[in-house]
CHARMM internal coordinates of N, CA and C (Angstrom, degrees):
IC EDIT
DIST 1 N 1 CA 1.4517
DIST 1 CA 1 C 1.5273
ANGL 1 N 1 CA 1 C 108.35
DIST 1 C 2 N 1.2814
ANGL 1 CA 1 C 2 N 129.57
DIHE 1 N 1 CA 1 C 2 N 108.89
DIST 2 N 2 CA 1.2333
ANGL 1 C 2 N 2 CA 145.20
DIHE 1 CA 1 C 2 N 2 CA 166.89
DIST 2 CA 2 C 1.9047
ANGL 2 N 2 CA 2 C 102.73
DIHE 1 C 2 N 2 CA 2 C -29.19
DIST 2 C 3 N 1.2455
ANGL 2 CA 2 C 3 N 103.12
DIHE 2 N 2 CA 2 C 3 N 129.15
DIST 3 N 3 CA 1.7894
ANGL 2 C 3 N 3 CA 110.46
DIHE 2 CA 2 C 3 N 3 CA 155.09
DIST 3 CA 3 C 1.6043
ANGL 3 N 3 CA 3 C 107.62
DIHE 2 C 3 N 3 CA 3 C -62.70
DIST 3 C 4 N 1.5412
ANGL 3 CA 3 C 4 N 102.53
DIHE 3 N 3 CA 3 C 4 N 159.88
DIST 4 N 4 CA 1.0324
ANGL 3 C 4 N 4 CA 124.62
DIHE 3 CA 3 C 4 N 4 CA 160.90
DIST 4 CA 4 C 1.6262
ANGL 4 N 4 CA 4 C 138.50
DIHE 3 C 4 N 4 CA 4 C -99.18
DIST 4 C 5 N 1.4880
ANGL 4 CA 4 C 5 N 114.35
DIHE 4 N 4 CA 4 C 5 N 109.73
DIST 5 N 5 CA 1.3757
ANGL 4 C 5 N 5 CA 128.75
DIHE 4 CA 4 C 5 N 5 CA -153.19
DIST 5 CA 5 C 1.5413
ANGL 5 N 5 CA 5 C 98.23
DIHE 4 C 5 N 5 CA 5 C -69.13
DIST 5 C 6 N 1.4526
ANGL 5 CA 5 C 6 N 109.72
DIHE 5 N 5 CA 5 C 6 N 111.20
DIST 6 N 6 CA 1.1863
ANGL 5 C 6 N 6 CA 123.21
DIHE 5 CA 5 C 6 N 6 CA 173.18
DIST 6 CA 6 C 1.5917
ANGL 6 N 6 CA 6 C 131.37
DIHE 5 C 6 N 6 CA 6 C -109.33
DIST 6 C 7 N 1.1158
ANGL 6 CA 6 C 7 N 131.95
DIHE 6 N 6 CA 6 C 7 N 9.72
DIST 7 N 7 CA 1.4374
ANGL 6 C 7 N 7 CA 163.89
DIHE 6 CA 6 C 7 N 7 CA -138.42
DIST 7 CA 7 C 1.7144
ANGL 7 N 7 CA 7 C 99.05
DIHE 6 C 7 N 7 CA 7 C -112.62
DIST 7 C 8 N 1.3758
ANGL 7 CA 7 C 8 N 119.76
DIHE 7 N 7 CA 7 C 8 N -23.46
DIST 8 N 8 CA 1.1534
ANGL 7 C 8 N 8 CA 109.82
DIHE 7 CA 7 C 8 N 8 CA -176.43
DIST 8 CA 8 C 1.6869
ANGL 8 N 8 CA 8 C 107.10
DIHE 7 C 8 N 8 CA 8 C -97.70
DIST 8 C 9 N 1.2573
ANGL 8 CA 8 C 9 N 109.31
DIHE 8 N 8 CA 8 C 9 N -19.10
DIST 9 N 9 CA 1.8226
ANGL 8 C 9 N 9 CA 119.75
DIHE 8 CA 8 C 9 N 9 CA -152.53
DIST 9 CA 9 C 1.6081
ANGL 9 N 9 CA 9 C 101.08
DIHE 8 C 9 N 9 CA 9 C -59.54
DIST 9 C 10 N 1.0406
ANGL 9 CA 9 C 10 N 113.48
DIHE 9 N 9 CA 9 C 10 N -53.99
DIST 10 N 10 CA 1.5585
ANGL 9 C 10 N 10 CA 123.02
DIHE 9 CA 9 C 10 N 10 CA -171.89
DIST 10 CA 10 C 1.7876
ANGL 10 N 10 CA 10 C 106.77
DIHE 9 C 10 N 10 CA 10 C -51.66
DIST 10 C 11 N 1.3915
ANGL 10 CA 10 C 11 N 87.52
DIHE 10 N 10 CA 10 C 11 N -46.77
DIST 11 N 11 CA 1.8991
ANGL 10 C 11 N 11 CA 86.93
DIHE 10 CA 10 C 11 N 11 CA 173.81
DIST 11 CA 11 C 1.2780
ANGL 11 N 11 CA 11 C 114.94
DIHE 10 C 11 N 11 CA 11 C -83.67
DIST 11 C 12 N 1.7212
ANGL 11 CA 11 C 12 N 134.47
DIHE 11 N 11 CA 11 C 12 N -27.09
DIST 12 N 12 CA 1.3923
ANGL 11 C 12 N 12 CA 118.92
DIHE 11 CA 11 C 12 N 12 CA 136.01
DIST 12 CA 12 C 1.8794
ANGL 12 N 12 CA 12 C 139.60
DIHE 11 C 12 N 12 CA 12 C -45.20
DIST 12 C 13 N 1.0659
ANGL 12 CA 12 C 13 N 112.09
DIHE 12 N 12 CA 12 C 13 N -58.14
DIST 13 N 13 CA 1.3706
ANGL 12 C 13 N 13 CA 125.97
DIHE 12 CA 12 C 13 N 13 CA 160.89
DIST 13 CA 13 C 2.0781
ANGL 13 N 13 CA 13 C 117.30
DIHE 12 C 13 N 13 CA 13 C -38.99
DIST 13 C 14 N 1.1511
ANGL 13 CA 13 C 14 N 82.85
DIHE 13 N 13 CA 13 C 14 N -46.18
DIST 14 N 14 CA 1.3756
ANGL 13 C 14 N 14 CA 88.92
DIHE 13 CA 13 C 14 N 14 CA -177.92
DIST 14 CA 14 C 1.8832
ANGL 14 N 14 CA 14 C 129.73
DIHE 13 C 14 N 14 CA 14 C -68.26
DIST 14 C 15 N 2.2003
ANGL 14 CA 14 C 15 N 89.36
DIHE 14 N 14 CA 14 C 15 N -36.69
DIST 15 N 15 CA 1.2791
ANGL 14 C 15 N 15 CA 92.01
DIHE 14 CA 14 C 15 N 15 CA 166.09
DIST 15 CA 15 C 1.4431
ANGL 15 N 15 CA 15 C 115.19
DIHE 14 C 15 N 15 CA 15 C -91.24
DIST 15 C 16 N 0.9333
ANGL 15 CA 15 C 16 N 113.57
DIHE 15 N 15 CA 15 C 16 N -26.17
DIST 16 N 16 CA 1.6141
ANGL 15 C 16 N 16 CA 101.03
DIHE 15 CA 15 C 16 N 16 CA 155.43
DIST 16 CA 16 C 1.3180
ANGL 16 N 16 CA 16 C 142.87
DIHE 15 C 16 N 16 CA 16 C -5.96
DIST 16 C 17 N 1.7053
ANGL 16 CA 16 C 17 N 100.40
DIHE 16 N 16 CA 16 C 17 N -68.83
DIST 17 N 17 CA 1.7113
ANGL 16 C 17 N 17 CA 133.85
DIHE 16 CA 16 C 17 N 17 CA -164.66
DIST 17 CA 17 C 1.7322
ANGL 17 N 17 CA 17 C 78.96
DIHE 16 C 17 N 17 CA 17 C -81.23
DIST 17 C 18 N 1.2719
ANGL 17 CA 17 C 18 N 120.05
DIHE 17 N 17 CA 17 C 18 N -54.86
DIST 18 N 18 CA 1.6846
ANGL 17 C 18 N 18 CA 121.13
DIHE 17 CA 17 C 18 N 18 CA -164.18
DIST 18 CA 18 C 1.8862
ANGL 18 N 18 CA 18 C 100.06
DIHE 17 C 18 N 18 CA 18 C -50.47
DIST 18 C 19 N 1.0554
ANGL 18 CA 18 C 19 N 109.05
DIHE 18 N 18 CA 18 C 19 N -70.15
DIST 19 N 19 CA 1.4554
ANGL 18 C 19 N 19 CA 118.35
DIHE 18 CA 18 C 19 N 19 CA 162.54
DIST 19 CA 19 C 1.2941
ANGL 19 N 19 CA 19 C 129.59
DIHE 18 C 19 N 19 CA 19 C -28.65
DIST 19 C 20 N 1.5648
ANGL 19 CA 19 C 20 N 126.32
DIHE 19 N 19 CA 19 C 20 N -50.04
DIST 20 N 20 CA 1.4437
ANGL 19 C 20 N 20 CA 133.80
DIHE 19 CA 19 C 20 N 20 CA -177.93
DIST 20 CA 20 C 1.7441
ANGL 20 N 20 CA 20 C 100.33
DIHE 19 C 20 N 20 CA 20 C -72.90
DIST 20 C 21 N 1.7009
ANGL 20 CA 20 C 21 N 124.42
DIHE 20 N 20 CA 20 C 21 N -32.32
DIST 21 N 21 CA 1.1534
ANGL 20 C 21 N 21 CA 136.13
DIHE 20 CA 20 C 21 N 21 CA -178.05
DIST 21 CA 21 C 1.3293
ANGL 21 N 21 CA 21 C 101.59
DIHE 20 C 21 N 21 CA 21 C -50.88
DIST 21 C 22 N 2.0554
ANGL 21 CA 21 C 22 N 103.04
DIHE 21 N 21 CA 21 C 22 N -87.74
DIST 22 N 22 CA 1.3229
ANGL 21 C 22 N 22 CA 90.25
DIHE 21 CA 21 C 22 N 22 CA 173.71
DIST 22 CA 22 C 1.5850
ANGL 22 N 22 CA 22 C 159.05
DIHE 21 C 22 N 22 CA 22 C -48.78
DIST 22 C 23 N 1.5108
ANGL 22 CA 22 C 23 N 95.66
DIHE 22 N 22 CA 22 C 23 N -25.35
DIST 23 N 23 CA 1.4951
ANGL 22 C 23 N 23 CA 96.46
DIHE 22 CA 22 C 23 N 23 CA 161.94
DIST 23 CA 23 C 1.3523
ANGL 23 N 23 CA 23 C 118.71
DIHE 22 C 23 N 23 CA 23 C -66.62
DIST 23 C 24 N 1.4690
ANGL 23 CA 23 C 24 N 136.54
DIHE 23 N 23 CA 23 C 24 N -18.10
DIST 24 N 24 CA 1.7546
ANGL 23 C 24 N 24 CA 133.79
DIHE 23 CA 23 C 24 N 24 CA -136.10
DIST 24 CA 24 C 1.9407
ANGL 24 N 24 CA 24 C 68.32
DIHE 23 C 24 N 24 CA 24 C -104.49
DIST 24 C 25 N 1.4887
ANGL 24 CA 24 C 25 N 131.67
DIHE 24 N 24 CA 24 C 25 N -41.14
DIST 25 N 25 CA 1.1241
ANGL 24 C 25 N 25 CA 136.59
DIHE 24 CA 24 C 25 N 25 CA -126.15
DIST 25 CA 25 C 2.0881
ANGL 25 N 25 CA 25 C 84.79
DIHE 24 C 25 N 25 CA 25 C -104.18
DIST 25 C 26 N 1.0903
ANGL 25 CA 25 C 26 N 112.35
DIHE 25 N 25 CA 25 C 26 N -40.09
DIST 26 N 26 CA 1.3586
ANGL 25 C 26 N 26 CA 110.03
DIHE 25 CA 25 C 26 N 26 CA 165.15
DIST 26 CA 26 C 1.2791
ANGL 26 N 26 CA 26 C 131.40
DIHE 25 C 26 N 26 CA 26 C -58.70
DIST 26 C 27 N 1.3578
ANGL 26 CA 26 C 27 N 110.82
DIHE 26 N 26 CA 26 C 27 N -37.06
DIST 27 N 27 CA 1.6862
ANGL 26 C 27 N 27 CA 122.52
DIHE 26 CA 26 C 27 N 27 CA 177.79
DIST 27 CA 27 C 1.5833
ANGL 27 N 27 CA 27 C 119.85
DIHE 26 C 27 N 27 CA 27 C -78.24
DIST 27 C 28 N 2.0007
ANGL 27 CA 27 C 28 N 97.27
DIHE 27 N 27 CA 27 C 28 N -40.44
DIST 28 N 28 CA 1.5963
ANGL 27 C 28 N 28 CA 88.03
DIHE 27 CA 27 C 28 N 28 CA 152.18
DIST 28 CA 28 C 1.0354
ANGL 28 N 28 CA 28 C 149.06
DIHE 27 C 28 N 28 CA 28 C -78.86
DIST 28 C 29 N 1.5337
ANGL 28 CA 28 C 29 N 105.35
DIHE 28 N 28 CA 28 C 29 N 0.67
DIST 29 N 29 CA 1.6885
ANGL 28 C 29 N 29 CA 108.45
DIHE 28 CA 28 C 29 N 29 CA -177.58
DIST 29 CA 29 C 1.5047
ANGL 29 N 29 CA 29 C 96.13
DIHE 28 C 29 N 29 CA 29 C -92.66
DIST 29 C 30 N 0.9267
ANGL 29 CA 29 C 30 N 148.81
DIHE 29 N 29 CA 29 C 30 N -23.12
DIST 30 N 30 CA 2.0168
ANGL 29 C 30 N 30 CA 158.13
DIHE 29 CA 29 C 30 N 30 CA 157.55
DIST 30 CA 30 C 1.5384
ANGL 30 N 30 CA 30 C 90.03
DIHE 29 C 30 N 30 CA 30 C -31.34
DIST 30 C 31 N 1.3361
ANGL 30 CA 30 C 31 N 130.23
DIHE 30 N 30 CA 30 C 31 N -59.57
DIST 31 N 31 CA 1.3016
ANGL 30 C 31 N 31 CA 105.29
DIHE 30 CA 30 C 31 N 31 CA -174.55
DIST 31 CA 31 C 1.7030
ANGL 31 N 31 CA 31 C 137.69
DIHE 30 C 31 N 31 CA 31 C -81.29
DIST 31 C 32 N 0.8671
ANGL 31 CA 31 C 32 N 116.02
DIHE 31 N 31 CA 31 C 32 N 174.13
DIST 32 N 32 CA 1.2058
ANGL 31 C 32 N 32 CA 146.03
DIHE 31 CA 31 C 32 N 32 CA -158.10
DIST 32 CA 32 C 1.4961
ANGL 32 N 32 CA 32 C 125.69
DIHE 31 C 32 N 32 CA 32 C -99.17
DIST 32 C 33 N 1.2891
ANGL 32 CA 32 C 33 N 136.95
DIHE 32 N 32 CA 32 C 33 N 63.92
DIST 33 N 33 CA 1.3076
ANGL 32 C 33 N 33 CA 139.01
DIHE 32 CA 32 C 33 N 33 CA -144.86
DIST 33 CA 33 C 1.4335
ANGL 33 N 33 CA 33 C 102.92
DIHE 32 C 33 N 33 CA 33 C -98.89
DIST 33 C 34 N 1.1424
ANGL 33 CA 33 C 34 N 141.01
DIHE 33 N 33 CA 33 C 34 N 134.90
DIST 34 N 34 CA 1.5117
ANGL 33 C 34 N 34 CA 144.74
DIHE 33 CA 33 C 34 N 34 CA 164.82
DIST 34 CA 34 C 1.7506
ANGL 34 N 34 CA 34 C 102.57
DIHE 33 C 34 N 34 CA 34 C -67.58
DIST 34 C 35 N 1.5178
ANGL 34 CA 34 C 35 N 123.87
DIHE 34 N 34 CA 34 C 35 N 128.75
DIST 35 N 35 CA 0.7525
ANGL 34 C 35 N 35 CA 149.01
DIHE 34 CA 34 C 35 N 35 CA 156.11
DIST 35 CA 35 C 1.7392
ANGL 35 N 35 CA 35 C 123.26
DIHE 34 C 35 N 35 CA 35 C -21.63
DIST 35 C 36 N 1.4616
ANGL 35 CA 35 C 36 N 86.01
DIHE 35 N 35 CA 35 C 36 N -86.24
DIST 36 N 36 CA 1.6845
ANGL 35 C 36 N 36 CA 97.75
DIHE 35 CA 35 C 36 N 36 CA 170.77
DIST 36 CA 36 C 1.5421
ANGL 36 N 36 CA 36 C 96.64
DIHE 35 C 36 N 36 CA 36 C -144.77
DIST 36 C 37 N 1.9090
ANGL 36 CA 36 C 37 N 97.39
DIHE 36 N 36 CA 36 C 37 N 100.61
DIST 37 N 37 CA 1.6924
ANGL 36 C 37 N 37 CA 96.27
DIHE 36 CA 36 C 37 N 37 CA 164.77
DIST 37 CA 37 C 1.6650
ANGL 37 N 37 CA 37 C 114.06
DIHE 36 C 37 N 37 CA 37 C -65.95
DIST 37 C 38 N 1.6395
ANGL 37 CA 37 C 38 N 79.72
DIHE 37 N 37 CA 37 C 38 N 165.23
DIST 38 N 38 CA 1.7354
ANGL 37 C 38 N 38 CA 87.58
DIHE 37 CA 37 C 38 N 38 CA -168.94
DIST 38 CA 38 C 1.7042
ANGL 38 N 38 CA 38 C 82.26
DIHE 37 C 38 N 38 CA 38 C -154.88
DIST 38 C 39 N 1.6938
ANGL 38 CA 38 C 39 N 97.93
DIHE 38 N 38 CA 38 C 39 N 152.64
DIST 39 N 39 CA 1.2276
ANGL 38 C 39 N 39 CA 113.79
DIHE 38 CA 38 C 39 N 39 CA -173.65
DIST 39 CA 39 C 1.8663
ANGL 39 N 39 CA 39 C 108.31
DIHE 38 C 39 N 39 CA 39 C -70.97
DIST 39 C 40 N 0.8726
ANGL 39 CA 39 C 40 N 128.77
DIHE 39 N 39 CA 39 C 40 N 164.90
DIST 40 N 40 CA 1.6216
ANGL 39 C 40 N 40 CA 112.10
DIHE 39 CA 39 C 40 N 40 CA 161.90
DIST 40 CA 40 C 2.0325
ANGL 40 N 40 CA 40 C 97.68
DIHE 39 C 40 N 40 CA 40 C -100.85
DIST 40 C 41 N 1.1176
ANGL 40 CA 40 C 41 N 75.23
DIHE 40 N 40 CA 40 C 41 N 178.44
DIST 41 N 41 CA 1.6719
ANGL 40 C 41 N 41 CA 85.70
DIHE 40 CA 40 C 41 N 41 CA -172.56
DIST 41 CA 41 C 1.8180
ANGL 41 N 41 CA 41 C 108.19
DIHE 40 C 41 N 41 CA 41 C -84.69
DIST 41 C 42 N 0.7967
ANGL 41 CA 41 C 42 N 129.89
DIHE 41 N 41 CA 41 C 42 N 74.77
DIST 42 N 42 CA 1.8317
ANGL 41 C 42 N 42 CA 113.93
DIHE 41 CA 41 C 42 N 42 CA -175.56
DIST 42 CA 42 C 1.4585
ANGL 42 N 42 CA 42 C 123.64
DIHE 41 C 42 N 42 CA 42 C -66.40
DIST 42 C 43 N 0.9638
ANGL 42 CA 42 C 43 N 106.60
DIHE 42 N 42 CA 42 C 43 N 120.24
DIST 43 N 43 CA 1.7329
ANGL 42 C 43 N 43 CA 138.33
DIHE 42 CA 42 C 43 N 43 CA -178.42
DIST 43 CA 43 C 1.5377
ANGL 43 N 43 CA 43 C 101.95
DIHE 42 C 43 N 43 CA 43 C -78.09
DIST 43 C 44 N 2.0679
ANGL 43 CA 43 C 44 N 108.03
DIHE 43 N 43 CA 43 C 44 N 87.29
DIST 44 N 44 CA 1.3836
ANGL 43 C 44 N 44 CA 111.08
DIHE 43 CA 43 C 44 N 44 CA 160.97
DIST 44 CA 44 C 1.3350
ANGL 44 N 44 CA 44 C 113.86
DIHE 43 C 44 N 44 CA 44 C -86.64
DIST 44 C 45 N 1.8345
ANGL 44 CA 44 C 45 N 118.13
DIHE 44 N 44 CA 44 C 45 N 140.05
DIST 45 N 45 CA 0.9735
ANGL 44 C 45 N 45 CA 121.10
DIHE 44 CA 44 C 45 N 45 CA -168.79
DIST 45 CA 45 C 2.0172
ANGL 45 N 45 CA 45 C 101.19
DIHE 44 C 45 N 45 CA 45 C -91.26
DIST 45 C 46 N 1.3205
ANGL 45 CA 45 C 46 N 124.37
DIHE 45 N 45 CA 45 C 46 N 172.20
DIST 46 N 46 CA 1.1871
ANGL 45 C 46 N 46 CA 90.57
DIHE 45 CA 45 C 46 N 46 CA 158.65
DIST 46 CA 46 C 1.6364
ANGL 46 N 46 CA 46 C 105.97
DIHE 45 C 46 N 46 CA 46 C -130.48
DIST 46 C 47 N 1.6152
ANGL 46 CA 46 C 47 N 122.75
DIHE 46 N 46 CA 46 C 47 N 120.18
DIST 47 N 47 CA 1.4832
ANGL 46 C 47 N 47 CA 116.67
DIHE 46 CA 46 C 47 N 47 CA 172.33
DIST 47 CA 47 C 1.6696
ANGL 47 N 47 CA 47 C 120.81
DIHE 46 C 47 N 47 CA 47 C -84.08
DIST 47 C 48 N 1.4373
ANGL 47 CA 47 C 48 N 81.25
DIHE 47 N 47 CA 47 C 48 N 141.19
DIST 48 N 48 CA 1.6547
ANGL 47 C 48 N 48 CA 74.77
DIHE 47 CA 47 C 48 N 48 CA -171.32
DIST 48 CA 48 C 2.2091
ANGL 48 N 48 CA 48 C 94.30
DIHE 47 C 48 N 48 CA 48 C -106.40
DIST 48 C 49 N 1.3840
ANGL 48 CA 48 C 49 N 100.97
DIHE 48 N 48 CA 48 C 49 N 122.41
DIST 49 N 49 CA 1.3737
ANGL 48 C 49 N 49 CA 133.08
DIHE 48 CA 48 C 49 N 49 CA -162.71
DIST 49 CA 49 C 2.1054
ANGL 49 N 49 CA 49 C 94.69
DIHE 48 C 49 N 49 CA 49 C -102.84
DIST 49 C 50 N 1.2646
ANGL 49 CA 49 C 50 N 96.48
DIHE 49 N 49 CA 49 C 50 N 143.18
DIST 50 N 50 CA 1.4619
ANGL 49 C 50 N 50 CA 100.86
DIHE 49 CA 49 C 50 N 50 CA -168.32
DIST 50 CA 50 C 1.5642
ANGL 50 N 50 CA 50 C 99.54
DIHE 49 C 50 N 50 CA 50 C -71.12
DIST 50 C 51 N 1.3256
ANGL 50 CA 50 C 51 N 132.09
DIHE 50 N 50 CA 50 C 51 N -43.62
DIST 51 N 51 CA 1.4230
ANGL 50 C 51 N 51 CA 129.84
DIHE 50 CA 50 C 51 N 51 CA 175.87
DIST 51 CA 51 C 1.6416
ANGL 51 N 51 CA 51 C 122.81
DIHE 50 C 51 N 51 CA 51 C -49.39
DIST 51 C 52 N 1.7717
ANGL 51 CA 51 C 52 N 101.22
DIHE 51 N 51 CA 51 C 52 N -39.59
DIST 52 N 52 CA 1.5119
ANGL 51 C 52 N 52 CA 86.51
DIHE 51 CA 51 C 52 N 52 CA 148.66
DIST 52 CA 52 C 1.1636
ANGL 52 N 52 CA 52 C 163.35
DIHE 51 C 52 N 52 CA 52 C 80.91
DIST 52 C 53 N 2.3010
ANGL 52 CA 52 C 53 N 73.20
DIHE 52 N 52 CA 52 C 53 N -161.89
DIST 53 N 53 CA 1.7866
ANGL 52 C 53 N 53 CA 119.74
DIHE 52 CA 52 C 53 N 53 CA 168.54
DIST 53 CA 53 C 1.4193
ANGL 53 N 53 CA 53 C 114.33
DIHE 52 C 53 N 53 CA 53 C -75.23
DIST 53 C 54 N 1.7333
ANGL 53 CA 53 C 54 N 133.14
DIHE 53 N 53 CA 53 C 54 N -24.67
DIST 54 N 54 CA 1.0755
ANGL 53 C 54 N 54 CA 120.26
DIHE 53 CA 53 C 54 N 54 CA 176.20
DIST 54 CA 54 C 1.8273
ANGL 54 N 54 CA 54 C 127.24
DIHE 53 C 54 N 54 CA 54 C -116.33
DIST 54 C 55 N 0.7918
ANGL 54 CA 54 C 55 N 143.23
DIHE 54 N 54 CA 54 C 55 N 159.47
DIST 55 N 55 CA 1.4470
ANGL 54 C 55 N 55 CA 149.38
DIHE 54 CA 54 C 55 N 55 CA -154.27
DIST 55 CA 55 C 1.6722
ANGL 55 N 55 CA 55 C 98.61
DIHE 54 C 55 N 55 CA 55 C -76.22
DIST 55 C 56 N 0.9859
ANGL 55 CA 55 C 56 N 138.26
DIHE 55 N 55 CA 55 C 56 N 101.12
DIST 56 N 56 CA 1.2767
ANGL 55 C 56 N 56 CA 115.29
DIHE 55 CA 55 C 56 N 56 CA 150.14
DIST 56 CA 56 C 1.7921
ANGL 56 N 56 CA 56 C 127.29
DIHE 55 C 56 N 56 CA 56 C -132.40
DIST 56 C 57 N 1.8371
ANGL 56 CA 56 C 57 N 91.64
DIHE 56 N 56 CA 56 C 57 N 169.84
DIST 57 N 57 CA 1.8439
ANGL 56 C 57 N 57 CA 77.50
DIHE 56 CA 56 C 57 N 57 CA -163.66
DIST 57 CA 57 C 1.3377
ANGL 57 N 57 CA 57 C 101.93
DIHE 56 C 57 N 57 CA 57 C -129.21
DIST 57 C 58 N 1.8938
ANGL 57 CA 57 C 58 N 141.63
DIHE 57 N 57 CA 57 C 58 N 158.19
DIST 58 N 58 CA 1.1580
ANGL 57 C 58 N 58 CA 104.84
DIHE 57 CA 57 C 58 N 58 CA -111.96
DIST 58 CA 58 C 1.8409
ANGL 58 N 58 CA 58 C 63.79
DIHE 57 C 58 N 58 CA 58 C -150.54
DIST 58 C 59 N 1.1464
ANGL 58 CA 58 C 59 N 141.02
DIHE 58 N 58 CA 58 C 59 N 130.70
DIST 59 N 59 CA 1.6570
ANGL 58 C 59 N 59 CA 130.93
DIHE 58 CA 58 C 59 N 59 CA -153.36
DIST 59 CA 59 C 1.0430
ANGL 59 N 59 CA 59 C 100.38
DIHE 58 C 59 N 59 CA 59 C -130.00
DIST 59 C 60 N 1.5154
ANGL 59 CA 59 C 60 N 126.69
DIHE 59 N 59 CA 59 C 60 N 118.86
DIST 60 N 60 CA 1.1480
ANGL 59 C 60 N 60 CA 135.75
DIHE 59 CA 59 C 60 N 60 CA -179.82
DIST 60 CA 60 C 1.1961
ANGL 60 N 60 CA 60 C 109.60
DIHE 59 C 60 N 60 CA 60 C -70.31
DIST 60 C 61 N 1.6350
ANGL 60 CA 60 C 61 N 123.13
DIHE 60 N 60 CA 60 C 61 N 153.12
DIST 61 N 61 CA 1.2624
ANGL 60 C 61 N 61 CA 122.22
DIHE 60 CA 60 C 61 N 61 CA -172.11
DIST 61 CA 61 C 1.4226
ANGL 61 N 61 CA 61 C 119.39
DIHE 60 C 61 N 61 CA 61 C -84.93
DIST 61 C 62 N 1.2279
ANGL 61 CA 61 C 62 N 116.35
DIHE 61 N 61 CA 61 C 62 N -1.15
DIST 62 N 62 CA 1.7086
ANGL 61 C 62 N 62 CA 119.58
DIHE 61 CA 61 C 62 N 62 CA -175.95
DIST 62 CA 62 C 1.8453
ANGL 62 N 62 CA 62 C 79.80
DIHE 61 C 62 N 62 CA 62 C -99.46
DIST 62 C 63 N 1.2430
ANGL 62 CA 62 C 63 N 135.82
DIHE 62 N 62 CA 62 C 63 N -59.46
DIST 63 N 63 CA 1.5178
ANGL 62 C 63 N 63 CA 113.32
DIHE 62 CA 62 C 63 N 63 CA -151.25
DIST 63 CA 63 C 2.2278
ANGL 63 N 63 CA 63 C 106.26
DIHE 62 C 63 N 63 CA 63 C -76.94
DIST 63 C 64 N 0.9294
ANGL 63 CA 63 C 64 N 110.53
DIHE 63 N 63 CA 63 C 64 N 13.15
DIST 64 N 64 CA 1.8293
ANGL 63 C 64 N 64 CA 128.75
DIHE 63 CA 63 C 64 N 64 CA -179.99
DIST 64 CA 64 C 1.4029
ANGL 64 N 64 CA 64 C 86.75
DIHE 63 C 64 N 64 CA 64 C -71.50
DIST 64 C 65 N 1.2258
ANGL 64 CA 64 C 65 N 113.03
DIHE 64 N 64 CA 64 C 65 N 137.27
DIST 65 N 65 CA 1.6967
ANGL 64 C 65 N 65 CA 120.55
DIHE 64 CA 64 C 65 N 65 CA 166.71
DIST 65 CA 65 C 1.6343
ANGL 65 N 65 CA 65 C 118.44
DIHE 64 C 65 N 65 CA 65 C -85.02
DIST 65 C 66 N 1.5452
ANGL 65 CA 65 C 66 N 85.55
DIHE 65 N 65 CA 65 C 66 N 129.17
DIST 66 N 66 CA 1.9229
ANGL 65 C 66 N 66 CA 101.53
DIHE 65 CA 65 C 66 N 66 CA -178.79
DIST 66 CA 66 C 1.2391
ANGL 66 N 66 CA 66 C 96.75
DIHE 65 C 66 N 66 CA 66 C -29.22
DIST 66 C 67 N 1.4850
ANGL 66 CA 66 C 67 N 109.27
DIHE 66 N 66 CA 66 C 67 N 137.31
DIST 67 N 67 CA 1.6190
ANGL 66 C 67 N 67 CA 136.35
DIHE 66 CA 66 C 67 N 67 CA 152.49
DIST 67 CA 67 C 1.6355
ANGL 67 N 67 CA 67 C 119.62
DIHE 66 C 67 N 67 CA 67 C -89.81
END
COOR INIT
IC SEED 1 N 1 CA 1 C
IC BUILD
């Protein structure tokens, strides 16, 4: 049974990793990074909803008196 020629792998293997670099290193330089994020300011409005203006109270069904 013939050996297995191993003499090349290291110089395969090697350009490989060189290869996966530059591509990983091309795709991240494509983006676009913000400088110095900053929050924006958000503008709450306030609605005034009919529930509200009046008091109400909301009765759980276990504390309701036996029927």
């Amino acid at each position: 049974m013939p050996q297995l020629d191993t003499s090349t792998w290291f110089t395969t293997i090697m350009s490989m990793i060189l290869a996966l670099f530059v591509v990983f290193q091309l795709k991240i330089s494509k983006h676009h990074f913000p400088m110095n994020p900053e929050l924006k300011p958000l503008l709450t409005s306030k609605t005034n909803t009919p529930w509200e203006k009046k008091w109400t109270k909301i009765y759980s069904p276990l504390s309701l008196p036996l029927q």
